[in-house]
C-alpha positions in Angstrom: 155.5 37.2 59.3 152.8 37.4 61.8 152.1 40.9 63.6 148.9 41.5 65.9 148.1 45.1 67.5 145.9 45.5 69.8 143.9 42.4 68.2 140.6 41.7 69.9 137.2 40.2 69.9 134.2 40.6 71.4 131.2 37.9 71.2 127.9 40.5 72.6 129.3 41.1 76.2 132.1 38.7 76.5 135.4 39.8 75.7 137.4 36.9 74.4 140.6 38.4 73.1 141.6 41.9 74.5 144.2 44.3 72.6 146.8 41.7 71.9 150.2 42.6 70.8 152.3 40.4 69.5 155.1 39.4 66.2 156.6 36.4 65.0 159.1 36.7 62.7 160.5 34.1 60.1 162.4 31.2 62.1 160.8 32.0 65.1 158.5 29.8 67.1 156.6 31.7 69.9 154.3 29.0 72.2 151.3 30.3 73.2 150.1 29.3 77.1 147.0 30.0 79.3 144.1 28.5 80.6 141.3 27.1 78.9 138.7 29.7 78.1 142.2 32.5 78.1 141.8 33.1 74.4 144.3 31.1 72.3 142.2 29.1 70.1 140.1 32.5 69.7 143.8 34.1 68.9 144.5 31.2 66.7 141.5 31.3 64.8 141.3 35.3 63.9 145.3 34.8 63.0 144.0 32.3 60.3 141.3 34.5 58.8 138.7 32.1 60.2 137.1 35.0 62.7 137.5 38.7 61.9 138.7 41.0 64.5 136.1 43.2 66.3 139.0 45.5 66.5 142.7 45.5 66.4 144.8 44.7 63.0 146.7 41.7 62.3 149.2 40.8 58.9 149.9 37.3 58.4 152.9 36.8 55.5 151.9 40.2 54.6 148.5 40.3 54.0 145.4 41.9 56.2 143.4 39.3 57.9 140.5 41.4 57.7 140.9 42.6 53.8 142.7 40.0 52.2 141.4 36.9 53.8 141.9 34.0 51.4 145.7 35.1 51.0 146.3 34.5 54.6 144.9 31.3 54.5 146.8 30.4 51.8 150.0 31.3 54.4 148.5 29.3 56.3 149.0 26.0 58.1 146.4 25.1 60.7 146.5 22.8 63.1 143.5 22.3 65.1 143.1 20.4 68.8 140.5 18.3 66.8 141.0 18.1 63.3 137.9 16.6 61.4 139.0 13.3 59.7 137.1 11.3 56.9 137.3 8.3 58.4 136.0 6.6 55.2 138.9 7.6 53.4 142.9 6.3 53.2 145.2 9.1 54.2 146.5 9.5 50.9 142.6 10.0 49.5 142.2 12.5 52.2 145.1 14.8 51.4 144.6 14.4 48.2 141.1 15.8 48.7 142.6 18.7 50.6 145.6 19.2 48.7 143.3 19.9 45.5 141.7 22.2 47.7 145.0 24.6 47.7 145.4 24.4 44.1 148.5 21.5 43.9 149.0 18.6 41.1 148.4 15.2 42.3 151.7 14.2 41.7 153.4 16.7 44.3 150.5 15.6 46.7 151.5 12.4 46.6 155.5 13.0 46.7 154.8 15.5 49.5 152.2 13.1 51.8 154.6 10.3 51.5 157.8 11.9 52.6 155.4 14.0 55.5 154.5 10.1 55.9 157.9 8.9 56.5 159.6 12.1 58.5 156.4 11.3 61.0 157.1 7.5 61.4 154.4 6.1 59.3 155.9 4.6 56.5 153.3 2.2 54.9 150.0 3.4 56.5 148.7 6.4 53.9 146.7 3.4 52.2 144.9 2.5 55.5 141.4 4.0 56.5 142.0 6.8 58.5 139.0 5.5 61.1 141.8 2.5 61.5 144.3 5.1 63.1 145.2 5.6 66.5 144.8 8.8 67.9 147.9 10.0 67.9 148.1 8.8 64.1 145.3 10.6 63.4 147.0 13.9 65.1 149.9 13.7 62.4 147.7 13.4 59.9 146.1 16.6 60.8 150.0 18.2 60.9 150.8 16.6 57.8 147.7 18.3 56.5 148.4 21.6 58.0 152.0 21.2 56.3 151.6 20.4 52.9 150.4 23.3 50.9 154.2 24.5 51.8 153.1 27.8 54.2 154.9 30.1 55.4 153.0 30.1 58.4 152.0 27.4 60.8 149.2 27.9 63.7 149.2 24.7 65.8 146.8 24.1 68.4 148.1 20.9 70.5 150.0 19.1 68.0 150.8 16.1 70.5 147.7 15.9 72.3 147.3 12.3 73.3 150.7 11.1 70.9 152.7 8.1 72.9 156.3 9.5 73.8 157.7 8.5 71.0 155.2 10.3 68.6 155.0 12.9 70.3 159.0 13.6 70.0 158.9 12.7 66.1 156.3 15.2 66.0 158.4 17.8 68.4 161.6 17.0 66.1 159.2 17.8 62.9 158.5 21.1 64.1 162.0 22.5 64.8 162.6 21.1 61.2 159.9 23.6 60.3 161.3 26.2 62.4 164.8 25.9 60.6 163.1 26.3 56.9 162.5 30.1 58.2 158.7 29.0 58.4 156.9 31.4 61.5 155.0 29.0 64.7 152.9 29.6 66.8 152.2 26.9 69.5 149.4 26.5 71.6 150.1 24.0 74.2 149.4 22.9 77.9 152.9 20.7 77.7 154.9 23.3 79.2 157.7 20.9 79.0 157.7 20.8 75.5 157.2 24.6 75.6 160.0 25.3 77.1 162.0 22.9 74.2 160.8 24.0 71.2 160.0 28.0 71.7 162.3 30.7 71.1 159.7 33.5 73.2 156.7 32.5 75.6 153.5 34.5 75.4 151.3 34.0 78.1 147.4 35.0 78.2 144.5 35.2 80.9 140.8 36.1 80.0 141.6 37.1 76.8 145.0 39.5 77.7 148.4 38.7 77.3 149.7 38.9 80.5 153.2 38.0 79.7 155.8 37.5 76.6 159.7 36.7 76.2 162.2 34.0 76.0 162.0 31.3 78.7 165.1 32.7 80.5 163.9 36.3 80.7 160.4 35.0 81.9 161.8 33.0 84.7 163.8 36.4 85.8 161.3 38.6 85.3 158.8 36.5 87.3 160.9 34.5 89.7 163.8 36.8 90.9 167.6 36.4 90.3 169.4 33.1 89.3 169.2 30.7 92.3 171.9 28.4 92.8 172.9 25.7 96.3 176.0 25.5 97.9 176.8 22.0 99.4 179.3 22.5 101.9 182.0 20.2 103.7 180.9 20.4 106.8 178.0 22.0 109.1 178.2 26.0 109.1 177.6 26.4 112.8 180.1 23.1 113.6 183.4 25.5 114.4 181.7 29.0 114.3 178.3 28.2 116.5 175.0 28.9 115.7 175.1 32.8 116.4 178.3 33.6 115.1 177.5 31.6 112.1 174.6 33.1 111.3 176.5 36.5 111.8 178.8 35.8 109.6 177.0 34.8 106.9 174.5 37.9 106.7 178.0 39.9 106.7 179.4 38.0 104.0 176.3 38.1 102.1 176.2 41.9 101.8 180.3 42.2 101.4 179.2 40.5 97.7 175.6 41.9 97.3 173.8 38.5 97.4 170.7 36.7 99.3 172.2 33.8 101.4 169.5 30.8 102.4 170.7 28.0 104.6 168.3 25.4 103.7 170.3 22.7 106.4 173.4 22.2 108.6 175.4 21.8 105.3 173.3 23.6 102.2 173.0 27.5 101.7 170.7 28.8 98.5 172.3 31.7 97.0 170.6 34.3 95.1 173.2 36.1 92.5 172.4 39.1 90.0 175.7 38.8 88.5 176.9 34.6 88.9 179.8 34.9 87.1 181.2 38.2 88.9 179.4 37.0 92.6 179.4 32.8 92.9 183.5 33.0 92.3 183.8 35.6 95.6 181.0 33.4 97.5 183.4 30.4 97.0 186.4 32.5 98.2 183.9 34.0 101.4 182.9 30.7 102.5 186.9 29.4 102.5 187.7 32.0 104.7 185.1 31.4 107.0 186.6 27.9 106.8 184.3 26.2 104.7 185.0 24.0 102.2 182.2 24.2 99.2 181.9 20.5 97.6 179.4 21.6 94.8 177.8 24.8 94.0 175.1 24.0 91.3 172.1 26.1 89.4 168.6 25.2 91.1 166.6 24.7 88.4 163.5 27.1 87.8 160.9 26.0 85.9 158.1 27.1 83.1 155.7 25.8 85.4 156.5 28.3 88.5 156.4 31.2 85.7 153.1 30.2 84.3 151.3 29.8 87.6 152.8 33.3 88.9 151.9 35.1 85.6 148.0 33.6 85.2 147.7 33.9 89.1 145.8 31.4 91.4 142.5 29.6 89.9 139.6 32.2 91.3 137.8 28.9 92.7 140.8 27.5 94.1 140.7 26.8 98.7 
């Protein structure tokens, strides 16, 4: 539903997008990651039809962004960091407004803003003035907004920026709803936690190029090395074998399987395994014949947040 090639744009000498590649297809959420000032909202916005291209192509829901502009943003949900709120006006008046806008009844406005109302926790406030709203409130309303013409398409820019926890999750839970209806996301967001929960692929982008794309588990390999995994051990590994000989051992036992061994202390190795399921099973067996027991071998946990730093690189001010 949403294909980019080689999409980029230039404002006079500064290059704010940069032959960007990219598809989403039907179903799919992909979250969109950099820095501020990398080129998302610039992304965002030409993927709407709001800026054209300098070069590059993009189809959104089928249709040119360049030559068929109004039909994309009809495909379109956006989402903006700040959407711009009448505060004058109930939230019912204001999606009413906007509703009319994309050509629907008043009567499926309404139906449509109060079940967006309820699925988002706010039963009972689309009468209220929206300047009467939290913040957070305010930030569904601008979802809600983005969601009721129907689209095929949603562009979100920060969904749950400044949403309490529970909000935020209604909000989270809202958007995999969307997801399931065969709807195409794109999520810009500097939550990596909720990155990580909601998308199906990562694309990640630094002064205007994408710099990295894939599914969370690929990324991590890709970018961090092999799976890693500790091995908590009954007893210390130089307590019968010495500190030499254990050490010895080890390094042979390490390349008899093919994996990187790490003793982290007396008791704990790190293990790094291409294979887990063909090499943890024959570590297990090693480390018993050595006469070590293994009391827990678990997967260390390798986050979104190590792979985003290694793929956007070190701030250029940063000591």
């Amino acid at each position: 539903m949403i294909e980019a090639d080689n999409l980029s744009k230039q404002f006079d000498d500064f290059a704010a997008v940069s032959d960007l590649s990219l598809a989403v297809g039907g179903g799919e959420l992909l979250a969109l990651l950099g820095p501020n000032g990398a080129g998302k909202t610039t992304t965002v916005r030409m993927l709407s039809a709001i800026l054209r291209p300098t070069r590059g192509t993009a189809r959104v829901n089928g249709h040119d962004v360049a030559r068929a502009p109004e039909q994309v943003r009809r495909s379109v949900g956006l989402l903006t960091e700040h959407p711009g709120l009448y505060a004058r006006m109930s939230g019912l008046e204001y999606l009413s407004f906007y509703g009319q806008l994309y050509g629907l009844s008043r009567p499926a406005i309404r139906e449509r803003a109060l079940r967006l109302y309820e699925r988002f926790g706010m039963r009972g406030e689309a009468n209220r003035r929206l300047g009467d709203y939290s913040k957070g409130m305010r930030q569904k309303v601008g979802l809600i907004r983005a969601m009721l013409h129907d689209p095929a398409v949603l562009l979100l820019d920060e969904p749950t920026s400044a949403m309490d926890p529970l909000s935020a999750r209604l909000v989270r839970e809202a958007i995999a709803t969307v997801r399931a209806d065969r709807r195409a996301v794109i999520l810009c967001t500097h939550n990596l936690a909720e990155a990580e929960e909601l998308a199906d692929r990562i694309a990640i982008i630094s002064r205007g190029r994408l710099v990295a794309l894939g599914t969370p588990e690929a990324l991590k390999q890709q970018l961090l090395g092999k799976p890693l995994f500790e091995v908590l051990l009954d007893r210390a590994v130089n307590q019968d074998l010495g500190v030499m000989a254990a050490a010895e051992e080890l390094d042979r036992l390490a390349g008899a399987i093919g994996v990187t061994l790490m003793p982290t202390s007396a008791d704990r190795l790190r293990v790094q395994a291409s294979d887990p399921i063909r090499d943890n099973p024959r570590l297990i067996a090693g480390l018993q014949g050595l006469g070590l027991g293994v009391v827990a071998l678990c997967p260390v946990a390798q986050s979104l947040e190590e792979v985003y730093l290694r793929a956007v690189g070190e701030p250029e001010d940063a000591n």
